[in-house]
C-alpha positions in Angstrom: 17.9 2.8 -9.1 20.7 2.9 -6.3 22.7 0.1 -5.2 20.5 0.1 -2.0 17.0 -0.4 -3.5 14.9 -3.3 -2.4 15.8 -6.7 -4.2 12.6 -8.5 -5.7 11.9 -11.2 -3.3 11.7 -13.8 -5.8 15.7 -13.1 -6.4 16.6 -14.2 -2.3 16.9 -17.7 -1.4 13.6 -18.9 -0.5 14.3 -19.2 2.9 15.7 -15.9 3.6 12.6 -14.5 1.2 9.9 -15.9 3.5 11.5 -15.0 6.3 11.5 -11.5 5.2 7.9 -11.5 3.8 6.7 -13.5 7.2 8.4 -10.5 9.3 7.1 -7.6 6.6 3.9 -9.2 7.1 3.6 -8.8 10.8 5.1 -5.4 10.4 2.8 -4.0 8.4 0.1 -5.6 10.7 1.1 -3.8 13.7 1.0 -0.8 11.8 -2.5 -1.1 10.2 -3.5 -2.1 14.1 -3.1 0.1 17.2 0.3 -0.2 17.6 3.2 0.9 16.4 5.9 -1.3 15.8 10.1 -0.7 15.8 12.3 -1.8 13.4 14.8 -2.4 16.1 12.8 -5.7 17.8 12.2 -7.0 14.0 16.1 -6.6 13.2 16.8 -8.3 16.7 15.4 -11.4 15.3 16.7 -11.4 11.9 20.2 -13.2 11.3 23.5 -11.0 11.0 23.5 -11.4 6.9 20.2 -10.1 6.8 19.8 -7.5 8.5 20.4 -4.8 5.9 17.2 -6.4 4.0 15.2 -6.5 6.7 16.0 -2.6 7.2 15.4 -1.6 4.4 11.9 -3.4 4.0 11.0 -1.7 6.9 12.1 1.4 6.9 10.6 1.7 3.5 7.4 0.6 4.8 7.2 2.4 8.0 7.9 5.8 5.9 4.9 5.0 3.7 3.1 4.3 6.6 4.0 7.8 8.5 3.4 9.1 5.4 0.0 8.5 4.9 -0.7 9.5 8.3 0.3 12.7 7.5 3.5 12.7 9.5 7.1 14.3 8.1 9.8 11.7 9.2 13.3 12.8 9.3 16.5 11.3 7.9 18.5 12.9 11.1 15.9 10.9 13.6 16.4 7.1 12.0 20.7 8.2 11.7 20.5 8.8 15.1 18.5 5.3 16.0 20.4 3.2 13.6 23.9 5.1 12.9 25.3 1.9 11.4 22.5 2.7 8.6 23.5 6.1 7.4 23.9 5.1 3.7 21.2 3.3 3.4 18.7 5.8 5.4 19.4 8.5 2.2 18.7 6.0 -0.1 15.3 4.8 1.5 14.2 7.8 1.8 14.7 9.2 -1.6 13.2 5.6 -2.7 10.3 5.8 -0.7 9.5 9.1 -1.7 8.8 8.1 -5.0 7.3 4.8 -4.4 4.5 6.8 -1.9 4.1 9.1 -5.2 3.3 6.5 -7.8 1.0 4.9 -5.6 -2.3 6.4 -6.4 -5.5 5.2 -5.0 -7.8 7.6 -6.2 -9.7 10.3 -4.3 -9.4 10.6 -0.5 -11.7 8.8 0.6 -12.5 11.0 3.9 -12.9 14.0 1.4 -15.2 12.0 -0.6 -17.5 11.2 2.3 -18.0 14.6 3.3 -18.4 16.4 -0.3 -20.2 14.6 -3.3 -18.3 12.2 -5.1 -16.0 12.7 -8.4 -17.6 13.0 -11.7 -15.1 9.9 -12.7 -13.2 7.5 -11.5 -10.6 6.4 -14.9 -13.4 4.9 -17.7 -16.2 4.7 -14.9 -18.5 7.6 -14.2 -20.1 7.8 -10.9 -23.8 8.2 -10.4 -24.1 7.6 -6.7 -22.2 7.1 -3.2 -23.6 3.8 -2.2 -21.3 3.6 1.2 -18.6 4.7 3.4 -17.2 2.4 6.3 -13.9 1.3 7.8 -12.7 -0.2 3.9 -13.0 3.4 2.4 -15.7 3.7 0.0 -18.1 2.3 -2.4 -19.3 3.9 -5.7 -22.0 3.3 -8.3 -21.1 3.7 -11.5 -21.1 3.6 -15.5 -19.1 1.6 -17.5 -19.9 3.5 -20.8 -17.6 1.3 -22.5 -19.3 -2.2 -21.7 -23.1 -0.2 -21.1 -23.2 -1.5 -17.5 -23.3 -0.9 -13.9 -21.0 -1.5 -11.9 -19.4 -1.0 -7.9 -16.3 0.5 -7.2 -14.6 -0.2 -3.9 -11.9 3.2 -3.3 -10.0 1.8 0.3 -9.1 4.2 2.3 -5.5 5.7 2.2 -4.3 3.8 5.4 -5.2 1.0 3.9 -2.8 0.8 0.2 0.4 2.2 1.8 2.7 0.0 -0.4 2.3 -1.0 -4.1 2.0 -4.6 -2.9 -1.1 -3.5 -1.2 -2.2 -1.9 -4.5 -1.6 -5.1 -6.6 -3.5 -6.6 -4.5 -6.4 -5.0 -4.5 -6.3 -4.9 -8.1 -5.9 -8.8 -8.2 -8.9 -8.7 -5.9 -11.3 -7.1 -8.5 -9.4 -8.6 -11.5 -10.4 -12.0 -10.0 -14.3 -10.8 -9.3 -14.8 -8.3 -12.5 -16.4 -10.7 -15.4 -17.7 -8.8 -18.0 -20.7 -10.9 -19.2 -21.7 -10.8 -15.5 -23.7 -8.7 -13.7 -25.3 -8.6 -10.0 -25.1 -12.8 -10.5 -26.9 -13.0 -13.8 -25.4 -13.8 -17.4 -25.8 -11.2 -20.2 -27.7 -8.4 -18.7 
């Protein structure tokens, strides 16, 4: 990994950590909402010594964002808004690529919608479609390996842009999957 890639958070100073996380937070917000925010008012606010974090965290996430849209962003457009950033522009963007690669959510979920659903989703075989709304969509299926039924929530695209919104999905269902219960009652 380059010299440039994104430090964990838990390896900042707490204060400078949340700080970043509180201003990622509110980026990311703006761009799951109708507007579209720049990294320029975000590094306004952020102290001289940090703004190189703060850059990168959100230029990493605004490419996965664009990305997901379906838009091509350019490494000439953000060296001409942020010339001070060259390095660290190539070495985003080379990062991001892969980080928007390895994040897999499963079948698109506005494909899904309009054909019939896959055959399997990992150890789970769908049976049915049992929704589709503004979280993506939901999925009846088999878990062959524990002989129940089960629900499967696939979000929409837009919605896991970065792997932190992956993980926490997944902590989402880790935290509600039990396998001894089903639909509220032990054992069946």
């Amino acid at each position: 990994m380059s010299d440039y890639a994104l430090p964990s958070i838990g390896s900042l100073p707490t204060t400078i950590a949340s700080r970043l996380q509180h201003a990622c937070r509110r980026f990311e917000e703006s761009w799951k909402g109708a507007e579209r925010p720049r990294i320029e008012d975000y590094l306004a606010s952020a102290a001289d010594a940090e703004r190189s974090l703060y850059f990168r965290a959100l230029l990493a996430r605004e490419l996965a964002f664009r990305a997901r849209a379906g838009e091509k962003a350019a490494t000439e457009e953000y060296r001409e808004r942020f010339p001070v950033y060259a390095d660290l522009i190539s070495a985003v963007f080379s990062a991001a690529e892969s980080v928007v690669d390895k994040v897999d959510t499963g079948p698109r979920v506005e494909a899904a919608t309009e054909a019939s659903p896959p055959e399997r989703l990992g150890r789970y075989r769908i049976t049915a479609t049992l929704g589709a709304g503004g979280f993506g969509i939901v999925y009846k299926g088999r878990d062959d390996e524990l002989l129940r039924d089960v629900a499967i929530k696939v979000p929409h695209r837009k919605r896991v842009v970065t792997p932190e919104d992956a993980e926490g999905y997944l902590a989402e269902a880790r935290s509600v999957a039990h396998p001894g219960l089903t639909c509220g009652r032990r054992g069946k």
